[in-house]
Structures are given as structure tokens and as C-alpha cells.
C-alpha positions as CSV (number, residue, x, y, z in Angstrom):
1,X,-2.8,-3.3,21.6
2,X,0.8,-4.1,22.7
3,X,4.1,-1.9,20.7
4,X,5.0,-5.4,19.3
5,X,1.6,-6.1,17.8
6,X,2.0,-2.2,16.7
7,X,5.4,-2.2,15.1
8,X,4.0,-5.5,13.4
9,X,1.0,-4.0,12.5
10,X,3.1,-1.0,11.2
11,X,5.3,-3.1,9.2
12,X,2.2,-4.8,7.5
13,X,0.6,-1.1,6.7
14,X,3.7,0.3,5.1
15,X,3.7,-3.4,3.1
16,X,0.1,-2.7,1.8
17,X,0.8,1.1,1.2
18,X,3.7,1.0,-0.6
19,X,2.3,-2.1,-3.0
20,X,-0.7,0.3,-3.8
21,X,1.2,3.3,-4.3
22,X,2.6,2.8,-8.1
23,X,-1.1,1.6,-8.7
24,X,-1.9,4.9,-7.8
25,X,0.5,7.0,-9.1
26,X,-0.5,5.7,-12.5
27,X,-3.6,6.6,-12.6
28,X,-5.3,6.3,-15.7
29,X,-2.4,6.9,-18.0
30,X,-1.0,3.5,-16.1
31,X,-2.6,0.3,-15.3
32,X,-5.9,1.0,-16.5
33,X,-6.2,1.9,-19.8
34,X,-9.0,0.1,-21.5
35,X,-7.4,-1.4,-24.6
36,X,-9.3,-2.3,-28.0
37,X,-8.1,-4.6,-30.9
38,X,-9.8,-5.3,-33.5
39,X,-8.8,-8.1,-36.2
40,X,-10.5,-8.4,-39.5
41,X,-11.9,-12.0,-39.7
42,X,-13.4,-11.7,-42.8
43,X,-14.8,-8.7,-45.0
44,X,-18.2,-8.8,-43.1
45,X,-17.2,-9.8,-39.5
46,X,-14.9,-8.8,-37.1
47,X,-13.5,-10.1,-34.4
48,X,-13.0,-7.9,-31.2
49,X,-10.7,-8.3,-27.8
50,X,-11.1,-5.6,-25.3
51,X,-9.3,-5.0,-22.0
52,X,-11.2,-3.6,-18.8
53,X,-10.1,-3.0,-15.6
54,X,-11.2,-5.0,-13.0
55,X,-10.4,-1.6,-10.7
56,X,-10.8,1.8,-11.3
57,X,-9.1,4.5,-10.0
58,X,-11.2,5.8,-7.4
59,X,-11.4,1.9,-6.1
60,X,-7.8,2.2,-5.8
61,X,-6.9,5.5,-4.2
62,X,-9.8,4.8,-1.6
63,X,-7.7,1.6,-0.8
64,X,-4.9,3.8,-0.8
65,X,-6.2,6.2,1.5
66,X,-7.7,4.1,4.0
67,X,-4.3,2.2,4.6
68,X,-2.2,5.7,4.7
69,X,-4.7,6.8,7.1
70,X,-4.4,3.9,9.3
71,X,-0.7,4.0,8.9
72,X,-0.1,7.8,9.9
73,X,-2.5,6.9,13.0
74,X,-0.6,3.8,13.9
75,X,2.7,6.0,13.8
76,X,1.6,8.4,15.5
77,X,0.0,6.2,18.6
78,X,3.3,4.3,18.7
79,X,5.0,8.0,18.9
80,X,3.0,9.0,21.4
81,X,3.9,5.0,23.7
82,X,7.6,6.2,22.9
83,X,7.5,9.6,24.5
84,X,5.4,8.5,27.7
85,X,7.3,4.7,28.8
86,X,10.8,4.2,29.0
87,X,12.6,0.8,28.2
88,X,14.7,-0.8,30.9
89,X,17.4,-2.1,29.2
90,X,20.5,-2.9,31.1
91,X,23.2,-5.2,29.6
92,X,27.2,-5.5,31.0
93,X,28.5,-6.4,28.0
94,X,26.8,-3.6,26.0
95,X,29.5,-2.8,23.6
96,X,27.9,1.0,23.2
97,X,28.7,1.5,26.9
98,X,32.4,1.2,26.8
């Protein structure tokens, strides 16, 4: 893989892990509380809604997980591409060279 696919690939991981990090972090006190409601339609019948998740936690922080982990592996490839190559980068009108 080349550092430009890698810093893109980076940018994408930290995209994905910071959209599922709330998620987690909410656990089931957050998004996925099962809600009930229940509305009298008459004295003999009832008429029920109920809210499930279409995720439950452990789907979540496994997607969590395996994302973070590809992340901190990425990061630490592209670390270890910045310690052993040097960038040749010569400019005249560099304005940090002055």
C-alpha cells in the first residue's frame, strides 16, 4: 500500500470510528432501549407498539472494535514509513526557510 492510500485509508477509519463511538458509549441506557406503549382501544382489546433495536450492543462494540483495531494498526504502520523514508522536499521560495 502507498502513505497516500494510507493517510486516506486513515482518514476513512477515524470517519467510521468516531460515527460509532457515541453508539457505543450509550450503551443500553442510549440508543437501544426497547420501548413499549400501549393504548387502550377499547375495554377488551388493546393496541400495542413496541420499539427493538435493529442492533444490539455487542453488534456494535464488535464494529467498534474491529475499526479501532484497524485504525491503531494503520497508525502505527504509517509511524513506522515515517521513521524509516525521508521526503525530499526542496522549494526556493519556501517561506519557512527565510
Amino acid at each position: 500500500m502507498k502513505i497516500a492510500q494510507a493517510l486516506l485509508l486513515r482518514k476513512q477509519l477515524e470517519k467510521k470510528v468516531a460515527q460509532l463511538e457515541p453508539i457505543k458509549a450509550m450503551g443500553a441506557q442510549g440508543i437501544f432501549e426497547t420501548k413499549v406503549k400501549r393504548i387502550n382501544v377499547t375495554e377488551a382489546i388493546d393496541e400495542v407498539s413496541v420499539q427493538v433495536p435493529k442492533m444490539t450492543l455487542s453488534e456494535v462494540t464488535a464494529e467498534y472494535d474491529k475499526y479501532a483495531s484497524a485504525l491503531r494498526k494503520l497508525d502505527a504502520s504509517i509511524q513506522k514509513a515515517n521513521w524509516e523514508f525521508d521526503v525530499d522536499f526542496t522549494d526556493k521560495e519556501n517561506p519557512f526557510d527565510k
